[in-house]
N, C-alpha and C positions, 0 to 999 in steps of 0.2 A: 408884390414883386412878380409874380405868375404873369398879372397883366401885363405888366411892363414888357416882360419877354414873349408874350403875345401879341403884341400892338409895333415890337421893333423888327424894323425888317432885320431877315438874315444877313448874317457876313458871307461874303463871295470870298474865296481863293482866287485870284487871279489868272484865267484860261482853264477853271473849271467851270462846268455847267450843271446846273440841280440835276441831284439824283433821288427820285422818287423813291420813301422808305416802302415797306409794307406794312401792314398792319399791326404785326405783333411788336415790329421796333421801333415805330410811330410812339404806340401805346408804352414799352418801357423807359425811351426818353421823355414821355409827357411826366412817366411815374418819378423819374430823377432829377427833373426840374422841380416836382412839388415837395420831394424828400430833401431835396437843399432847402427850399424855400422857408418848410418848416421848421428844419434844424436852425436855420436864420434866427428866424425869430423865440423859437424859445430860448437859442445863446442870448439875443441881446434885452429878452425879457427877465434873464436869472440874474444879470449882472446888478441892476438897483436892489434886484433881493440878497443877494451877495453883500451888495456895498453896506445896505441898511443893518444887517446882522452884524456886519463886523464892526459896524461904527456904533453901535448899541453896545455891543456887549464890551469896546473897545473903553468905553465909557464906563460901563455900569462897574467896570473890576477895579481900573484906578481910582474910582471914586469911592469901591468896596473895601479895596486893600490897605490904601494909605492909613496907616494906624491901626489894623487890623493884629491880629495875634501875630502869624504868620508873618508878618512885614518885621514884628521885633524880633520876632526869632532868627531872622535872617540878620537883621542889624545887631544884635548881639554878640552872636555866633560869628561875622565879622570882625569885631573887635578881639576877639581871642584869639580866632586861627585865620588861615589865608583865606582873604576874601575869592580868590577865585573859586577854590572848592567848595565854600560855602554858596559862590552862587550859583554853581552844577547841581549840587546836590537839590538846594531847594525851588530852583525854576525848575527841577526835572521833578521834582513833586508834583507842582501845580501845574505841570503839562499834564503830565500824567492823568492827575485830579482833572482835568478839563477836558480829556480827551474820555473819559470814565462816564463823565456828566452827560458829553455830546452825544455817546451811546447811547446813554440812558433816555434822552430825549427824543434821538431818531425811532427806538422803541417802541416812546409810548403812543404816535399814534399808530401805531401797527395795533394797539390792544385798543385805543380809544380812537374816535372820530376827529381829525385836525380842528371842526369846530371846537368841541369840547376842550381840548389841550390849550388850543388858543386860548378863548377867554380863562381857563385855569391861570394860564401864566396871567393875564392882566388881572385876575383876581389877585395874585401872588403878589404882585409888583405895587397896586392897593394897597395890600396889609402890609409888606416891610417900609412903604413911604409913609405911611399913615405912622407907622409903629415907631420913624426915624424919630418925623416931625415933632410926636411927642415927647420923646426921650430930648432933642432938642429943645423943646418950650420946659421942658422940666429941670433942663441943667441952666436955663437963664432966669428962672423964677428962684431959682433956689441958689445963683452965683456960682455955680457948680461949672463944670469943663471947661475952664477960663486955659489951660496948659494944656496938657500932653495927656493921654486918654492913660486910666488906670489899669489896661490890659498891661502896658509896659513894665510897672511892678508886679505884676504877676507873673509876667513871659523871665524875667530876673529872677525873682526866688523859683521859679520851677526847674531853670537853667542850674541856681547851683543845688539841688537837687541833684542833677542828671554829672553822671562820670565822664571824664571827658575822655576821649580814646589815650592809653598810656603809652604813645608810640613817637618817635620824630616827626614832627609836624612839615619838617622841609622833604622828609623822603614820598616816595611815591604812596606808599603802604599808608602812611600817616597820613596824607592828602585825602587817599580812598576812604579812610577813617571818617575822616571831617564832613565829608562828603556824603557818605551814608547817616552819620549822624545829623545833617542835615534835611537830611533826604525825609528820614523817617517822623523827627519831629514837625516838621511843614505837615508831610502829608497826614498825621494823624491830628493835629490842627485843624487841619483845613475841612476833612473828612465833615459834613452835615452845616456847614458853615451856611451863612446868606448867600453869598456869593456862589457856591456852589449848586442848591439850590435855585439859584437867577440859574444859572449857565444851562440850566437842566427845562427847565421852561423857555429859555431862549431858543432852544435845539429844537425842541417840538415845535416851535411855533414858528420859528424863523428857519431861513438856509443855515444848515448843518457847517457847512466848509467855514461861512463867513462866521459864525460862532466859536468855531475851535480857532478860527485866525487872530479874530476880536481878543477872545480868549488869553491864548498863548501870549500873545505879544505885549496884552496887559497887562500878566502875571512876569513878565519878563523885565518891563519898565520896572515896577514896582522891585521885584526883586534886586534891581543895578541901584536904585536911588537907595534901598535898605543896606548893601552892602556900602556902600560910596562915604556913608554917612545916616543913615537913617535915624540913629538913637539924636541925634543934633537936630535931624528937620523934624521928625515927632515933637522934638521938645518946646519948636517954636511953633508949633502947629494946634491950635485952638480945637481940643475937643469936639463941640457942641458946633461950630463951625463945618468942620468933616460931617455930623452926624448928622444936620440940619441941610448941606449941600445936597448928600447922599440920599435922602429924603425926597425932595423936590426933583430930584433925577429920576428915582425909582415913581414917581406918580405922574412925570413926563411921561416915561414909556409905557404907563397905564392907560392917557391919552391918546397916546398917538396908536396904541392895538387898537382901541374902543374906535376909535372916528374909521380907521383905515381898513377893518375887520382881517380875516384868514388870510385874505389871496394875499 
């Protein structure tokens, strides 16, 4: 770009005639055309790293959450009280949770070297695609996750466990009720999850912004389809199918760190 504006002649004002600079403000417009020049380019260099974090991690949650603990508890929680506050309460979890994680990754190369982190994460992404695959090859050997994944009766008896707030459900008080009771159960759910962990090696290793955007917006999808209906799409929803997709995605983005390395 530098060249460019070196090699074009100047623009005239009309019945103006060049006025010769001096030296020192020769030297600070030459300094102001390279400080655009630069800022140029590294805006239009962060954007495919932008795009690629958010479309990874955009990926790797829907594919993480569908069926995931946290997706029934929101689709449960739905069926009893208002789905709106139920899905304030628990997408403001997993914001929350993701915005926690994106910290935690911006971090950790501060303590470690971005090489290191990097390949961490694509070791990371290794083990839980390796670790899907198998759980997948295990529940079609054995005719196992033909239905709806068994976290679903578990997220059910834990629920009627838990007290449900004793207040009007239609007043504001009773809403905030739902709402934090959502809130809480998601986020101590979700707390050490896979997904959470990806999010946390995504951050390190990718742009920060495109992660928490990836992020949020996929913990959001997921949360609207749990409250809409979820406990109905789970049920038609092939176990080993999810866990086998989810697999093959997380060792996608094991390849593409490994071929395309840090930068």
């Amino acid at each position: 770009i530098s060249v460019l504006y070196a090699g074009a002649p100047a623009a005239r004002s009309p019945g103006c005639s060049d006025v010769p600079l001096s030296g020192g403000q020769g030297e600070e417009a030459s300094s102001a055309i390279a400080m655009a020049d630069l800022d140029l380019v590294h805006s239009v260099a962060a954007q495919p790293q932008l795009g690629e974090a958010f479309s990874t991690t955009l990926s790797m949650i829907i594919v993480s959450e569908l069926g995931d603990k946290t997706f029934f508890i929101a689709a449960l929680l739905a069926m009893r009280h208002c789905r709106r506050a139920v899905f304030v309460g628990s997408a403001g979890a997993l914001v929350l949770m993701t915005a926690l994680s994106v910290a935690l990754g911006v971090a950790l190369p501060a303590l470690l070297p971005k090489e290191y982190t990097h390949w961490a994460a694509v070791a990371l992404f290794v083990y839980f695609g390796g670790k899907l695959l198998l759980e997948a090859a295990e529940m079609f050997r054995s005719g196992e996750g033909a239905g709806p994944s068994s976290e679903l009766d578990e997220v059910e008896q834990s629920l009627k466990d838990v007290n449900s707030p004793k207040v009007d459900k239609t007043s504001f008080q009773g809403l905030q009720a739902v709402a934090m009771q959502a809130f809480t159960l998601t986020f101590l759910a979700e707390w050490g999850d896979r997904s959470q962990i990806s999010t946390v090696a995504l951050a390190a290793a990718k742009n920060p912004w495109g992660v928490m955007l990836g992020g949020s917006i996929g913990h959001c999808c997921c949360t609207s389809l749990a409250v809409l209906g979820g406990k109905y799409l789970a049920a038609s929803i092939s176990e080993r199918i999810v866990v086998g997709v989810g697999g093959v995605l997380f060792l996608l983005f094991a390849v593409h760190g490994a071929l395309f390395g840090s930068d």
